[in-house]
ZATITI-209473 format. One line per field, with one value per residue (C-alpha): z, x, y; residue in three letters. Coordinates in nm, 2 decimals. Each point is the difference from the previous one (the first is absolute). Last residue first. Layout:
BEGIN
Z: [Z:...]
X: [X:...]
Y: [Y:...]
aa: [ALA:...]
// end
This chain:
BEGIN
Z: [0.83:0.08:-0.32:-0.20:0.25:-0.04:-0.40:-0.01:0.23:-0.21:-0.32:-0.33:0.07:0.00:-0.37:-0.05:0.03:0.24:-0.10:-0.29:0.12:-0.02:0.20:0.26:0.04:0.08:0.29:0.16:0.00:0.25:0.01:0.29:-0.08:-0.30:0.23:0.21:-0.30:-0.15:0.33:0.00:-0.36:0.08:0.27:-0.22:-0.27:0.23:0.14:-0.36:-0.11:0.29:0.29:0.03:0.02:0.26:-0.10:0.33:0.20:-0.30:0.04:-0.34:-0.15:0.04:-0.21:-0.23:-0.09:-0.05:-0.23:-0.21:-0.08:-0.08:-0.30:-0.09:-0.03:0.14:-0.20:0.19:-0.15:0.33:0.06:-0.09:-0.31:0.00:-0.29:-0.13:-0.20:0.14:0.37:0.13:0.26:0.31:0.21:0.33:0.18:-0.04:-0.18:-0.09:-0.18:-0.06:-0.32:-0.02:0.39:-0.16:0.18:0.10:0.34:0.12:0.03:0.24:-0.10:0.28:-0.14:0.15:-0.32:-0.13:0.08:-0.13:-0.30:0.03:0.06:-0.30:-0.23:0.08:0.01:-0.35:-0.13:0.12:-0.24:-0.22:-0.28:-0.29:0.05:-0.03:-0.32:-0.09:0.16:-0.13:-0.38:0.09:0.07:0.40:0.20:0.34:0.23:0.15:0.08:0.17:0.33:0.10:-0.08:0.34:-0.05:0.12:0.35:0.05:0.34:-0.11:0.06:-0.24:-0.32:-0.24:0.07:-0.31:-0.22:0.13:-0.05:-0.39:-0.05:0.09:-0.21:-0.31:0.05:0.02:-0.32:-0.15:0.11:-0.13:-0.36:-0.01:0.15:-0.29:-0.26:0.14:0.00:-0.36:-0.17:0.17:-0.02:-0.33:-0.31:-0.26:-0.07:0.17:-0.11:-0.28:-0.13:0.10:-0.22:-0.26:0.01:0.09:-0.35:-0.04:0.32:0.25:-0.20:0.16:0.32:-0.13:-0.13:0.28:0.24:-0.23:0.00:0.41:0.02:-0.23:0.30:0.29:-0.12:-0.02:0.34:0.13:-0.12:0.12:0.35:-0.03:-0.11:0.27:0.28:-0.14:-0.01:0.31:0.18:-0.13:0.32:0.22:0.31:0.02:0.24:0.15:0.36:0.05:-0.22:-0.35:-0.05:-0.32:-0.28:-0.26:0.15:0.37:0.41:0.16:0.32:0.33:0.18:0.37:0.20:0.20:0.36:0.23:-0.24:-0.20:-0.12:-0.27:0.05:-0.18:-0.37:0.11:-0.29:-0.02:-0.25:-0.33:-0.19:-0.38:-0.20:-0.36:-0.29:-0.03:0.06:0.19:0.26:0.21:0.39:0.26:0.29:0.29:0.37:0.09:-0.22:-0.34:0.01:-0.26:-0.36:-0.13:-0.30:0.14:0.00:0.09:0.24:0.12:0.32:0.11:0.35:0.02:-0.34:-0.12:-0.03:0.24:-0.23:-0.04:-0.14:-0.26:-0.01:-0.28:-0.01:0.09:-0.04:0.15:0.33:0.24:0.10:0.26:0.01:0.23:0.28:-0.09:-0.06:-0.36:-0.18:-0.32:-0.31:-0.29:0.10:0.08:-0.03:0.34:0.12:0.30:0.14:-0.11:0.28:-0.10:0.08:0.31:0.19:-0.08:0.13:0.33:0.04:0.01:0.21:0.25:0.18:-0.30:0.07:0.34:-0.21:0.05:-0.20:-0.14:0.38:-0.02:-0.31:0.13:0.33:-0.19:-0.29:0.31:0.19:-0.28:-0.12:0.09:-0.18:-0.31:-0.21:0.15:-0.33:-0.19:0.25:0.06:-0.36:-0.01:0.30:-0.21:-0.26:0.25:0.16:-0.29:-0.08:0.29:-0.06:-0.32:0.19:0.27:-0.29:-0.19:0.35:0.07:-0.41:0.09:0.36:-0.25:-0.26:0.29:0.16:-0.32:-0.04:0.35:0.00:-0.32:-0.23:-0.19:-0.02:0.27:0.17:0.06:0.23:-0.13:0.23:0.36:-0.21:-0.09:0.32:0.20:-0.31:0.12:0.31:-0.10:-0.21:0.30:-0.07:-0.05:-0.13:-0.03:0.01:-0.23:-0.30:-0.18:0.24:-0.13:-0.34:-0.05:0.14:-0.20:-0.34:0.13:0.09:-0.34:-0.15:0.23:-0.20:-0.36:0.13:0.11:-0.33:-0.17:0.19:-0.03:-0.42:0.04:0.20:-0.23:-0.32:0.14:0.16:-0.11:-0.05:0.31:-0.03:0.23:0.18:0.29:0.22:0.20:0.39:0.09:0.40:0.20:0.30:0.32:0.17:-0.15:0.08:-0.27:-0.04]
X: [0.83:0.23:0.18:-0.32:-0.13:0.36:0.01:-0.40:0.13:0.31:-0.22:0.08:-0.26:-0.30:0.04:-0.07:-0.37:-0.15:-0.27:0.25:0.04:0.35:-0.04:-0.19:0.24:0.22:-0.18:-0.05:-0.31:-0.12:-0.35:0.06:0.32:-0.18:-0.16:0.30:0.20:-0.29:-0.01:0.37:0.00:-0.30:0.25:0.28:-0.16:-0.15:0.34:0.14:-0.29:0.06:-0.18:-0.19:-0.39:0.08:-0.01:0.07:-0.32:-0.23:-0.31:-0.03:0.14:-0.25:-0.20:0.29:-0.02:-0.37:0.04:0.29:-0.19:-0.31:0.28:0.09:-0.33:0.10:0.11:0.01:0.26:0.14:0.29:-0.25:-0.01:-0.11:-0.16:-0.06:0.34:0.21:0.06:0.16:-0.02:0.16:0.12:-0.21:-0.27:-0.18:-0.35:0.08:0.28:0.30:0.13:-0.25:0.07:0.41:0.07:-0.31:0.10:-0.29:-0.23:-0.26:-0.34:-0.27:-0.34:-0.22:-0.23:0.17:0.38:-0.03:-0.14:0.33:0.24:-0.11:0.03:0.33:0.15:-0.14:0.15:0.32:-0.04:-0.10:0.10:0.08:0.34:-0.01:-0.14:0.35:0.17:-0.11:0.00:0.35:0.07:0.06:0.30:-0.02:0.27:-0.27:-0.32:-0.12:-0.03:-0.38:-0.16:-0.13:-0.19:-0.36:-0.19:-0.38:-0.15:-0.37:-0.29:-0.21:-0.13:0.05:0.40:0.11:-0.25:0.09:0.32:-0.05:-0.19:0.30:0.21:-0.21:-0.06:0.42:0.04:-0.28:0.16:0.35:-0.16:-0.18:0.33:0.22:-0.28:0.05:0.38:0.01:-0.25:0.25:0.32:0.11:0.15:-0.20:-0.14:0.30:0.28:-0.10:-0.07:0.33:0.19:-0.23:0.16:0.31:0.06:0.39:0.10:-0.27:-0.12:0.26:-0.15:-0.33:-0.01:0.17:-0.23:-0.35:0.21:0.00:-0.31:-0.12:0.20:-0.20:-0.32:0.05:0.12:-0.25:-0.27:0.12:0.06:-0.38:-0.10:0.20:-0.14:-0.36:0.02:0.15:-0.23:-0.30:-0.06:-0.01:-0.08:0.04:-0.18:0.12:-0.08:0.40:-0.02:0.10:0.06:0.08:-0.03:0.23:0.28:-0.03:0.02:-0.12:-0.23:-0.05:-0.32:-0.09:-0.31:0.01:-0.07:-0.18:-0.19:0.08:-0.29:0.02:-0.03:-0.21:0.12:0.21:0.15:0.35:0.04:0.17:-0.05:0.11:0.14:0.03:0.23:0.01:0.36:0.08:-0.29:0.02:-0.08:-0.26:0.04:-0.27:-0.06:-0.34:-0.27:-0.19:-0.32:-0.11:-0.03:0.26:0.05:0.20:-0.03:0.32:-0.05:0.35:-0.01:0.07:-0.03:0.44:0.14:0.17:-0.32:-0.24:-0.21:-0.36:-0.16:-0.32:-0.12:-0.22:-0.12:-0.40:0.05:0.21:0.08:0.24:0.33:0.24:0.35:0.31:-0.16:-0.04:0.38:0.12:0.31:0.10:0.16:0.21:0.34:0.17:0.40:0.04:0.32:0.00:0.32:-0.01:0.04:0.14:0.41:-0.06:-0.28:0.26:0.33:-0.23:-0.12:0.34:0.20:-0.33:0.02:-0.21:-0.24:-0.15:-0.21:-0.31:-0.16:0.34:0.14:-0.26:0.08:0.34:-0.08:-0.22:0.26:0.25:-0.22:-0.08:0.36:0.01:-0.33:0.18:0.04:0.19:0.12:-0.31:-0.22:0.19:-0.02:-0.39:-0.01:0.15:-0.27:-0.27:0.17:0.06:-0.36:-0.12:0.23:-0.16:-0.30:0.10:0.18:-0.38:-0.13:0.21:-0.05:-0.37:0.04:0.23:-0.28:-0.26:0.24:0.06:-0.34:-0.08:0.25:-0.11:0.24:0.18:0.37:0.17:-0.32:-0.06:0.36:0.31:0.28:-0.19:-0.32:0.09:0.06:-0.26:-0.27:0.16:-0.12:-0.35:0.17:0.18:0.36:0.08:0.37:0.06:0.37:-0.05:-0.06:-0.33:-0.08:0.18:0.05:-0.35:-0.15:0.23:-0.17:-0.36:0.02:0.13:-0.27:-0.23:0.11:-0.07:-0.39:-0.04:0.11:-0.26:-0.28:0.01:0.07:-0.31:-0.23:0.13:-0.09:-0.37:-0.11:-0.21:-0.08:0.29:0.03:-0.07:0.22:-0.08:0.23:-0.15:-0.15:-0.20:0.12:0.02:-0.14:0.06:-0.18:-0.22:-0.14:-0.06:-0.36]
Y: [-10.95:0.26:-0.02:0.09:0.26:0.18:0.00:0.10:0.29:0.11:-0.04:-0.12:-0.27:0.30:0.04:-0.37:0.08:-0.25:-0.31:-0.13:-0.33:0.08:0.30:-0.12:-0.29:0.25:0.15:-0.29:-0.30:-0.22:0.15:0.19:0.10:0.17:0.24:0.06:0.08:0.27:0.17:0.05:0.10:0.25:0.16:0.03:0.13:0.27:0.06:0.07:0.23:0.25:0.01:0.33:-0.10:-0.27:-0.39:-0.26:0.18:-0.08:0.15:0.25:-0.30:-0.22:0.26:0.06:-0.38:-0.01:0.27:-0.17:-0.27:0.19:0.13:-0.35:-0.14:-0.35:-0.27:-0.34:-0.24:-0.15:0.25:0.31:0.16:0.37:0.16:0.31:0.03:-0.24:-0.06:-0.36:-0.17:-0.10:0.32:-0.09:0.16:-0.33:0.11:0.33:-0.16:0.25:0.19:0.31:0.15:-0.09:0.34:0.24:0.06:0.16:0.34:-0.02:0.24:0.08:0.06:0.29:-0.01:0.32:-0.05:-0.34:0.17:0.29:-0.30:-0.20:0.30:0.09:-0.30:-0.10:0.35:-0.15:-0.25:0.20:-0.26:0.13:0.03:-0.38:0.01:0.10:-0.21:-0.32:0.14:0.08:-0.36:-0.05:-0.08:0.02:0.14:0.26:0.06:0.31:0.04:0.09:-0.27:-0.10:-0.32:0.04:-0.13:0.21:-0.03:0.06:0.29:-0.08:0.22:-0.21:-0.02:-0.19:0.18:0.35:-0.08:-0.17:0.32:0.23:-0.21:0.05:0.35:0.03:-0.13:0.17:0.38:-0.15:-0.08:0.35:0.15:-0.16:0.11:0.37:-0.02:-0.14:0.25:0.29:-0.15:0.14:-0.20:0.05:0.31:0.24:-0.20:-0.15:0.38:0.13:-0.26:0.08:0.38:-0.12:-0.23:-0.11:0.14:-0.13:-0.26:-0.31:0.14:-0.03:-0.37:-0.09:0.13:-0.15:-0.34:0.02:0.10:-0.29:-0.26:0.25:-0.08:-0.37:0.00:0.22:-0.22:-0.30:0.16:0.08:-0.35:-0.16:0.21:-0.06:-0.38:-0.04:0.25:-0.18:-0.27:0.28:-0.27:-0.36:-0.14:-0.36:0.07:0.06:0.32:0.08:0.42:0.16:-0.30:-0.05:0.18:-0.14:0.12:-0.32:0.07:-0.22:0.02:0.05:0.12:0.23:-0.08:0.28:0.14:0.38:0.16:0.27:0.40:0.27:0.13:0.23:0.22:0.15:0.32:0.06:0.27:0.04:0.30:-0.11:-0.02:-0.40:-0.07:0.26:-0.05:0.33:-0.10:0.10:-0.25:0.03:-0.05:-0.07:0.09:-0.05:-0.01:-0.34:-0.10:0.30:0.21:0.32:0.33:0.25:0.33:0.15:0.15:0.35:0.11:-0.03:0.01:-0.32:-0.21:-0.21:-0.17:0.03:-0.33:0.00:-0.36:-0.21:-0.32:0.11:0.36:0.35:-0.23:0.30:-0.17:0.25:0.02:-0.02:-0.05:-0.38:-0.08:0.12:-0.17:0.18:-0.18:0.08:0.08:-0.35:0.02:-0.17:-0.13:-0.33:-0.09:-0.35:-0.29:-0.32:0.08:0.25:-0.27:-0.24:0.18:0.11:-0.34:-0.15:0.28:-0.02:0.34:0.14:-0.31:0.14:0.24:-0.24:-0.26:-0.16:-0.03:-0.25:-0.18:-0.04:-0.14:-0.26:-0.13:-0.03:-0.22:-0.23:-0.03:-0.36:-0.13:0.14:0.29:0.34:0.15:-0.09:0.08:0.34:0.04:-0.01:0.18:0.29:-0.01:0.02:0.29:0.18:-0.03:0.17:0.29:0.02:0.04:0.23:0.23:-0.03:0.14:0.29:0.12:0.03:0.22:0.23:0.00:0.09:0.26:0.16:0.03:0.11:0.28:0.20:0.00:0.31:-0.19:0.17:0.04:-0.36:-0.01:-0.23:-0.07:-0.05:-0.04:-0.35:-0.16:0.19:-0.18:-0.34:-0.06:-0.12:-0.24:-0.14:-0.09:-0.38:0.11:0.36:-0.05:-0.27:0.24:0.08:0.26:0.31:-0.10:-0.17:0.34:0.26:-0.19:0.01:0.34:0.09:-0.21:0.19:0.31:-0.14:-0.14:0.33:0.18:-0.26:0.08:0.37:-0.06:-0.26:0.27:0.26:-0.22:-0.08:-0.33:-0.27:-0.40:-0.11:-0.41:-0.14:-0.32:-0.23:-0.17:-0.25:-0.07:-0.32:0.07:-0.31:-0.20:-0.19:-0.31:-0.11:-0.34:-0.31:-0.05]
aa: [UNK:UNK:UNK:UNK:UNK:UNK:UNK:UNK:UNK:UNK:UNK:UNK:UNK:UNK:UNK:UNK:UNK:UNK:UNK:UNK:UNK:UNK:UNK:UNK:UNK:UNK:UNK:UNK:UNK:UNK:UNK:UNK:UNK:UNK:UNK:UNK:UNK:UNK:UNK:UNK:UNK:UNK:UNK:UNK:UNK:UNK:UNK:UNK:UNK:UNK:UNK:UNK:UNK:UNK:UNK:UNK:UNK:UNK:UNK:UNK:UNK:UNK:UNK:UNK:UNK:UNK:UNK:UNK:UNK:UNK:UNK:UNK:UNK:UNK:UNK:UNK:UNK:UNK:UNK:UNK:UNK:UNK:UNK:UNK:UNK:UNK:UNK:UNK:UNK:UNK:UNK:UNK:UNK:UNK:UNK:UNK:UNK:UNK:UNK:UNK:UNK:UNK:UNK:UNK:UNK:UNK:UNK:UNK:UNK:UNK:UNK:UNK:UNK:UNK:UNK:UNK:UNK:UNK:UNK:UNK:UNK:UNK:UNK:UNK:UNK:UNK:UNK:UNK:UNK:UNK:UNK:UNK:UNK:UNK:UNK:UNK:UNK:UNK:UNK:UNK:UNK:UNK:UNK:UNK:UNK:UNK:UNK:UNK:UNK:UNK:UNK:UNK:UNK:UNK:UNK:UNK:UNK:UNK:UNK:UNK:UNK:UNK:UNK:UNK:UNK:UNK:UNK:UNK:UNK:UNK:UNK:UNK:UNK:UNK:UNK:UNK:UNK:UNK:UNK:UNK:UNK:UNK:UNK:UNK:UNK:UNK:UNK:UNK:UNK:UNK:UNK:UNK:UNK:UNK:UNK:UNK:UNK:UNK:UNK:UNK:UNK:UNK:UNK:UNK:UNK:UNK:UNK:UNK:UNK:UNK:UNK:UNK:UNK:UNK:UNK:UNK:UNK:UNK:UNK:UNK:UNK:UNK:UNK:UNK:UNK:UNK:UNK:UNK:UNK:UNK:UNK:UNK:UNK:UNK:UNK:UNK:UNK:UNK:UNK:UNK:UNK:UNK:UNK:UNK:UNK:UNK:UNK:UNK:UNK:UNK:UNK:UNK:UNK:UNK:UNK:UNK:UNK:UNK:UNK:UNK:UNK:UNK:UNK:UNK:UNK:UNK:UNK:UNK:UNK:UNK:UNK:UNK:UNK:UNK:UNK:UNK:UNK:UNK:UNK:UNK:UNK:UNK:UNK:UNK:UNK:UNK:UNK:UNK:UNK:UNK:UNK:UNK:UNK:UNK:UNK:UNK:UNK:UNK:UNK:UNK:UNK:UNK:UNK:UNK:UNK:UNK:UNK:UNK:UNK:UNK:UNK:UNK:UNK:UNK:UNK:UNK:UNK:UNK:UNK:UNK:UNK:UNK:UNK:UNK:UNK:UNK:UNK:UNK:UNK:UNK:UNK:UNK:UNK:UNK:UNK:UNK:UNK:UNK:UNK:UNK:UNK:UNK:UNK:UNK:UNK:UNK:UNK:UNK:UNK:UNK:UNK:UNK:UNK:UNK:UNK:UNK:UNK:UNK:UNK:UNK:UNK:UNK:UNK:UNK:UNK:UNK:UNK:UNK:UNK:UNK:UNK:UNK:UNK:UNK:UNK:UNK:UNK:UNK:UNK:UNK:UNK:UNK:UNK:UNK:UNK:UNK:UNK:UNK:UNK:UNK:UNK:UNK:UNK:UNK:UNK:UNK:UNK:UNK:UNK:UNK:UNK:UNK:UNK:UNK:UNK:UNK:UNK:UNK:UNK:UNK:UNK:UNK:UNK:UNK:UNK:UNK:UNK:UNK:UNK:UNK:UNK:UNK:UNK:UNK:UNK:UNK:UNK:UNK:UNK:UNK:UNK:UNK:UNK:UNK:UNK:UNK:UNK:UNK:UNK:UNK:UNK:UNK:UNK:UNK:UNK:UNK:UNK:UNK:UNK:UNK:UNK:UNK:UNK:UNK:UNK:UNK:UNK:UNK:UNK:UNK:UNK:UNK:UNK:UNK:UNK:UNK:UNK:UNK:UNK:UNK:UNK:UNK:UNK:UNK:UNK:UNK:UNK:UNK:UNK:UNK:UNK:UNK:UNK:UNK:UNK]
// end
């Protein structure tokens, strides 16, 4: 048995709905919800700038009241404390994200072997405040980071004191709300599985007319062992997840995705006859005009089937995580996908099945299994991960469709392929996460040359054999390892 030597939290988001409540309990609600949107609002403007940079969430409440007191607005002082202490930690994460994006560019900037000691001074000024003295940082913390605005006013944050959770049956939960007027608390039941405690979200679903709860549930803790085990995972279209072992995982997303752009396509082409049709209506007949209008082309049918496809989507990918993970606590290596693609042609049948592809849905999920079993995802440099050998770690062979053709005439699965290589990628020291595409070309071309001197062979004659793309001969560093040799 391997030994343990840390563990996790299996903690998730779950979601009630709330069953009952009278109309002055829902008006009461609703007024609240309107004035802790103000709060919300005044919040982001005061702390959402640099000036408030890495401030403590537990120091922002003194922030806010200094301008803009609970009694101006009829509040009680812990709720708009609580939504204050809320807005201080979704700045600290977008400011989290700025500073991913923003080593990104520095990478880019500073690439090289040669810049490796400038790359690392910058990204630790990044961490503290010491990068508004740096001209460089400053400009490109200013230039990626969005001063945040909230225009949220249908949602309520309680911490524990702030209500109380009596059982009225077997799935069902009467909470008392702490409510405008001090002593009085609004009583709402919900249908729940489980107690609900902890801190708690009370919002106002627009789209489906309903107050909902949502809580965090702990669901015990998973094992972490001293060495993780390793695979490598290719992000794809057909299927979700394929890992280095050979599994594919969400093996209907493809099929799913496609019919559901399909779908919306067609749709939308008749919509498009249906708004002609009535605007060239509105003089000569208004009357039928108005009844295209309002029978046939509102959202409402449309918006609820789009959900229903989104909501089987996104249970698809969440399976195909589960299903990669099983449970184990791994060291998980996937492309980051995070910049979109550009300076690529594609039909607009292409691209628009593309949209479809939650890719950053993907991300979402995988992190929040790995999350759950105690797993540890690496994000890579995912360029030409689908166009090298697994077997050589070279650029000979060829991709098309599912298949991968090596030199010698062995076809690989292309999409296991591409796992394996973003598993060896996950250790390569030459290949970091933010090199751009050019330096990873010209690294693989290098790798490629020395393989091929081996057998007597150089870059060109890889070419005219047909073994390397001729894409890469337009190169400046194919040009340079061709006259060096």
């Amino acid at each position: 048995m391997p030994k343990k030597v840390d563990a996790t939290k299996k903690i998730s988001t779950q979601i009630v709905p709330v069953v009952g409540m009278t109309k002055s309990v829902e008006f009461d609600l609703l007024s609240t919800m309107k004035k802790l949107g103000t709060v919300r609002s005044d919040s982001y403007n005061k702390l959402g700038s640099i000036s408030h940079w890495s401030l403590d969430w537990k120091k922002a409440y003194p922030e806010v009241r200094s301008f803009r007191t609970p009694e101006s607005l009829g509040l009680p002082s812990k709720l708009m404390e609580w939504t204050v202490s809320d807005v201080a930690k979704a700045i600290t994460a977008q400011q989290a994200a700025c500073t991913e994006a923003v080593v990104k560019k520095v990478y880019k900037r500073f690439s090289g072997k040669e810049n490796q000691k400038i790359r690392k001074e910058l990204c630790k000024q990044l961490k503290t405040l010491a990068f508004l003295d740096n001209p460089l940082l400053h400009r490109l913390v200013r230039k990626e980071f969005q001063r945040g605005h909230s225009w949220v006013k249908n949602q309520i944050v309680y911490q524990q004191g702030g209500y109380s959770c009596k059982r009225l049956s077997r799935n069902t939960y009467q909470l008392e709300l702490a409510g405008l007027k001090r002593g009085k608390r609004n009583r709402i039941v919900v249908r729940s599985n489980r107690k609900i405690k902890g801190q708690i979200r009370l919002i106002y679903n627009q789209l489906l007319q309903r107050f909902e709860v949502h809580f965090l549930v702990d669901y015990g803790t998973a094992e972490i062992p001293v060495n993780r085990r390793a695979i490598g995972v290719d992000k794809g279209y057909t299927e979700a997840f394929y890992d280095s072992d050979g599994q594919a995982h969400g093996k209907d997303l493809g099929k799913v995705a496609t019919k559901k752009s399909d779908r919306i396509c067609a749709k939308n082409r008749n919509r498009g006859k249906l708004w002609a049709i009535h605007r060239k209506l509105e003089k000569i007949d208004p009357v039928k005009s108005a009844r295209i209008l309002k029978n046939n082309l509102s959202r409402k049918t449309e918006n609820r089937r789009y959900r229903k496809n989104q909501s089987e989507i996104k249970a698809i990918i969440g399976a195909a995580s589960k299903s990669l993970l099983k449970g184990e606590s791994l060291k998980v290596f996937a492309e980051d996908l995070t910049q979109p693609i550009k300076n690529k042609r594609q039909s607009k049948a292409m691209s628009r099945k593309l949209n479809s592809w939650m890719k950053g849905e993907m991300r979402d999920s995988l992190h929040k299994w790995a999350n759950w079993t105690g797993s540890v995802v690496t994000e890579v440099q995912p360029s030409y991960t689908s166009q090298v050998d697994s077997v050589t770690g070279t650029l000979l062979g060829k991709r098309s469709g599912d298949s991968f053709t090596r030199f010698d005439g062995v076809v690989l699965q292309a999409d296991h392929n591409a796992a394996k290589n973003i598993l060896a990628r996950g250790t390569d020291k030459e290949i970091s996460r933010y090199m751009n595409k050019t330096e990873v070309q010209a690294v693989l071309l290098r790798r490629t040359a020395r393989f091929l001197r081996g057998m007597g062979l150089s870059l060109a004659d890889a070419v005219e054999l047909g073994w390397l793309d001729s894409k890469h001969s337009k190169t400046r560093a194919f040009k340079e390892l061709l006259t060096g040799m």
